[in-house]
N, C-alpha and C positions, 0 to 999 in steps of 0.2 A: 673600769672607768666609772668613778659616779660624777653626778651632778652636786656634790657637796664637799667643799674642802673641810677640814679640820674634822672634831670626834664625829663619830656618830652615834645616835644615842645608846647611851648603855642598857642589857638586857634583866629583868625584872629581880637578878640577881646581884643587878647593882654594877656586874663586871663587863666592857665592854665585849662584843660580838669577837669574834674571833677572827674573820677573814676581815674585821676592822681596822685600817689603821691606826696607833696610836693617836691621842690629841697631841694637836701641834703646838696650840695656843693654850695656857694655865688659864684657868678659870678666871675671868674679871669678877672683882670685887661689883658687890650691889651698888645699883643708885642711888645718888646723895639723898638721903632722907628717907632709903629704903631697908629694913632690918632683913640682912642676908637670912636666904631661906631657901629652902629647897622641896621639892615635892616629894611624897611620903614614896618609898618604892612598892607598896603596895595598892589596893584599890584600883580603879580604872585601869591607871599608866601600866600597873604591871600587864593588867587581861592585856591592852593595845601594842605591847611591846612582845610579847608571847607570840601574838604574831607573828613577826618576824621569824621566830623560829620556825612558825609550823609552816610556813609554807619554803622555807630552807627546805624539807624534807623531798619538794619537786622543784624545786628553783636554786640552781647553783649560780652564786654573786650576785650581782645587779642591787646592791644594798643601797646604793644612792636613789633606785628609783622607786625601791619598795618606800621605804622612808618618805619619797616625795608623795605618793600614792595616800599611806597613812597619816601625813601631815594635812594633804587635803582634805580626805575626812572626815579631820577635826574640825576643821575650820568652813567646813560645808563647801570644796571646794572644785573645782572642776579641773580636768590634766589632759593634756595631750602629749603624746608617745609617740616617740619621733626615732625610728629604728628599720635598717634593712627587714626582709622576711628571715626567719628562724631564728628569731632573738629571744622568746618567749615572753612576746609581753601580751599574746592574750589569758597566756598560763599563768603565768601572775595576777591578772589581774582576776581568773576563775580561781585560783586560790585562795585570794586575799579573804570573795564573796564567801566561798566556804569556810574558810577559818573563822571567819565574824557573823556569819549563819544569817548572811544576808540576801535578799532573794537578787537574781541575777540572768540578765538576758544579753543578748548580743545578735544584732543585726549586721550582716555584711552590705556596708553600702557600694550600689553601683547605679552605671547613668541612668536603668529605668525604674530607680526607689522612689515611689510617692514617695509626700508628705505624714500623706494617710497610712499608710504602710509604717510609718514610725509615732503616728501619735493617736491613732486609732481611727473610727467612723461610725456612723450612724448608719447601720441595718434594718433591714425589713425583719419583723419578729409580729405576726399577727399575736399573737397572746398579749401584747402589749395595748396599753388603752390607744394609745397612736398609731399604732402599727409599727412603731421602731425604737430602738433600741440603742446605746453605744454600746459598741464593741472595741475593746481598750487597746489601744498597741502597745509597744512591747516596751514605750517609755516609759509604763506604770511600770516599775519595778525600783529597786535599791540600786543598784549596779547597774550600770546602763554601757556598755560595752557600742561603740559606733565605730566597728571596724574597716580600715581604708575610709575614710569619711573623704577623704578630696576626690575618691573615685564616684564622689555623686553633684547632681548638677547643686547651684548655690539655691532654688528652689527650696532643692528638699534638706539641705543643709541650714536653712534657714527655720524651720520645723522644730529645728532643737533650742530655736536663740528665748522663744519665750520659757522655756523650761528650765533650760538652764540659769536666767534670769529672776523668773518671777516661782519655779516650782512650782509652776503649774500651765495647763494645755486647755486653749480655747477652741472648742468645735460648736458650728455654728449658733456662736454668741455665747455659748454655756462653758464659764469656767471649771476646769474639773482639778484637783489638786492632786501633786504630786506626792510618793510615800514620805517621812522623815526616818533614817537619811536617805538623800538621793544625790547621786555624784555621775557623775556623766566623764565615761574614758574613752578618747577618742583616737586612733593609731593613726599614722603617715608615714608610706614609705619615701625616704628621701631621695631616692635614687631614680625611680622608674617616677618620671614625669610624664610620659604620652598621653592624653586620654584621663586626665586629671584638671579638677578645676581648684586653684588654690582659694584656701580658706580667706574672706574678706577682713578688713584689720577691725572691722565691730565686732564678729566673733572671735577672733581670737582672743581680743579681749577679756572675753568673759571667761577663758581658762587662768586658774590660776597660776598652775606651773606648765612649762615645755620642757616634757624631761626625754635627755636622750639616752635610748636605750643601746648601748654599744654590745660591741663584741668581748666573749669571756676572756681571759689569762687561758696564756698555755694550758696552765693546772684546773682550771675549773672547767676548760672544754675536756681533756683527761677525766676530769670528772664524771661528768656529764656522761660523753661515751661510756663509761665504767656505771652509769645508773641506767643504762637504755640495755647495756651484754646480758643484764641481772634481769630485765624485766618490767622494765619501768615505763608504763603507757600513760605517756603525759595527757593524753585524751583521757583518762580514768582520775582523777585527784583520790578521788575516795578510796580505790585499792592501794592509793601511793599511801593513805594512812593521812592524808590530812583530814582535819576532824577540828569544828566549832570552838574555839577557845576564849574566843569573846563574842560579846552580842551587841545589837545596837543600842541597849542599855548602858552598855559601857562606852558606847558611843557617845550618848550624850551628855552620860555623868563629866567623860571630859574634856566636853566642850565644853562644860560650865566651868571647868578649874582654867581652860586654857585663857576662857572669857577673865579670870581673875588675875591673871599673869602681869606684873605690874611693868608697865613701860615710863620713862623715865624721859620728862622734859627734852632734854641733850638726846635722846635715843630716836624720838618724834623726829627734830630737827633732822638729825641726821640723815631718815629715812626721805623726809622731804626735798633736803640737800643732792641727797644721789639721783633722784627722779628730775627735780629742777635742771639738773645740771644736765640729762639726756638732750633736755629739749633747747640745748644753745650750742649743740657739739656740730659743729660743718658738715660732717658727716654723716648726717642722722635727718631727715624730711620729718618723720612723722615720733615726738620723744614719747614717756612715759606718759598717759593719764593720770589726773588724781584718783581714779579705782586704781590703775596700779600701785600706788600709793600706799593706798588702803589693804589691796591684796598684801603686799610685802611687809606692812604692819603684824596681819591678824598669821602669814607664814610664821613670823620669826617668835612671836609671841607662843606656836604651838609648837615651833621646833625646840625654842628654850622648855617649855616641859617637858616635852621627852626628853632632853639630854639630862632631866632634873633640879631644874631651875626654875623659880618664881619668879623671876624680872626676864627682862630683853637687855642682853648686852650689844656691843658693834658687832661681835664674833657672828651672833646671830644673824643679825641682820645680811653679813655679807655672807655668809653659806649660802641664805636663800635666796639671794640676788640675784644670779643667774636665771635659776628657772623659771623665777618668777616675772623677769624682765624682758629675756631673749628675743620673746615673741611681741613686746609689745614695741619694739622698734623698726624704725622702716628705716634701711642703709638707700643712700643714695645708690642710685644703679650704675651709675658708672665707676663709685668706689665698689660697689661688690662684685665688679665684676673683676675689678683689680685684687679682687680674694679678700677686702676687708669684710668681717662678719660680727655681729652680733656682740657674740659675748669675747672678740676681741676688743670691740668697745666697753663692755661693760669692764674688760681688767682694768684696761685704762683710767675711767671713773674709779674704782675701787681703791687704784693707788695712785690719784691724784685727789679725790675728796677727804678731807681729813675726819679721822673718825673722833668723837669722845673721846674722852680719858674719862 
């Protein structure tokens, strides 16, 4: 199951992934007044789509969520992972860091995590002209893994909201800055609610996607078991053979290309149209922000490059819809209890808002 209908981007060889579905949808022509064009399959996109494969090498399926993970990246963006236990989304995401040789930590939140314990403090260090010192928490890194995050109070969950914001951490009045890149992935088991405090709708906000992480096909748990008989310690990446294939140079070469990516008059609308329309639906308290807006813009824009396009078509836009929305609606509670959810609202919008031509 991913979180993305239609292709998914094709690998540096130009030919789609293999456990891909076909594309459902032909390619939309470019926008009126835009000269159809396509991204080179080389440079950047190939190193960020390589990717993909090398962490294939300890991750069987889950392409919708790797994809979502790599599209925030680009777009400097923040994900929450939303999956029972033994889904592999913190292996994923310790992959991703090592294939793109970016540095990478992970904290397991629970109810007695400072603040401080996540974004560092000021130490006693006599060698210092003051006698103290910061000592950095474990937010200074590329990767920023915040595992079980609702298993901690909204205190220390709050710890993460200037960072994730501003990419950077204030300790007593002294700004200190965070690396470039920095992306913050946050896990949620959906099931085991006890002793859990859910995320407040300011922060979730600030993610850009909620991508859920499902369970494999028949054949990819087959898989799986058939890589664990042979040897395979998913705790090790390094002996599985995953190995740096891009850097965060090619990170930001492209983000520059993604930043080029031309969106089209009727494509804006549109994007503005679907968010508008959350917040007049009966069934919906709290609709889309204009940051959601903005997130689902700069998504579709970096999804059309990896799929190797230089414009943003509708196609675009409604792949990333989902996960880029999911979380930013609040269902009336007594429709959700009656089982309406989320991204049953968002189908609805999808095939009732009319897209471009």
């Amino acid at each position: 199951m991913t979180d993305y209908p239609g292709d998914t981007p094709p690998t540096p060889s130009g030919v789609p992934t293999p456990s891909a579905p076909p594309p459902t949808v032909p390619p939309a022509p470019a926008p009126p007044g835009v000269a159809p064009s396509t991204v080179p399959v080389d440079g950047p996109r190939a190193a960020v789509l390589a990717v993909r494969e090398e962490i294939g090498k300890v991750v069987v399926g889950q392409e919708g969520v790797l994809s979502g993970l790599i599209t925030a990246l680009l777009v400097r963006g923040h994900v929450l992972l939303e999956g029972v236990p033994g889904v592999a989304k913190t292996l994923i995401v310790k992959a991703l860091a090592r294939s793109l040789d970016l540095d990478f930590k992970r904290v397991q939140f629970t109810p007695d995590l400072m603040p401080s314990d996540v974004t560092g403090q000021l130490v006693l260090d006599p060698g210092t002209d003051f006698g103290m010192r910061f000592r950095e928490g474990p937010i200074f890194t590329n990767l920023f893994l915040a595992d079980e995050i609702n298993r901690t109070p909204p205190k220390t969950q709050s710890a993460l909201l200037e960072a994730m914001e501003e990419r950077q951490v204030t300790v007593e009045g002294a700004a200190r800055p965070l690396a470039d890149p920095f992306v913050v992935v946050a896990t949620q088991n959906p099931v085991e609610q006890e002793g859990t405090y859910p995320l407040p709708e300011a922060q979730l906000d600030r993610f850009l996607f909620k991508l859920l992480v499902g369970y494999p096909s028949f054949d990819q748990e087959v898989a799986i078991l058939d890589r664990h008989h042979r040897g395979l310690d998913p705790h090790d990446i390094e002996a599985a053979g995953v190995r740096p294939v891009a850097t965060a140079a090619d990170l930001i070469a492209g983000r520059r290309e993604v930043d080029a990516v031309e969106v089209a008059p009727t494509v804006q609308q549109y994007v503005v149209a679907l968010c508008r329309a959350t917040r007049e639906l009966a069934a919906v308290e709290v609709g889309v922000s204009p940051r959601g807006a903005a997130a689902m813009l700069h998504a579709a824009k970096a999804w059309a490059w990896l799929s190797g396009r230089a414009y943003v078509t509708p196609d675009e836009v409604k792949a990333v819809a989902k996960p880029t929305l999911r979380h930013r609606l609040v269902i009336r509670p007594e429709l959700e209890l009656e089982g309406t959810t989320a991204d049953g609202v968002l189908d609805g919008l999808l095939a009732s808002v009319p897209a471009p031509r």
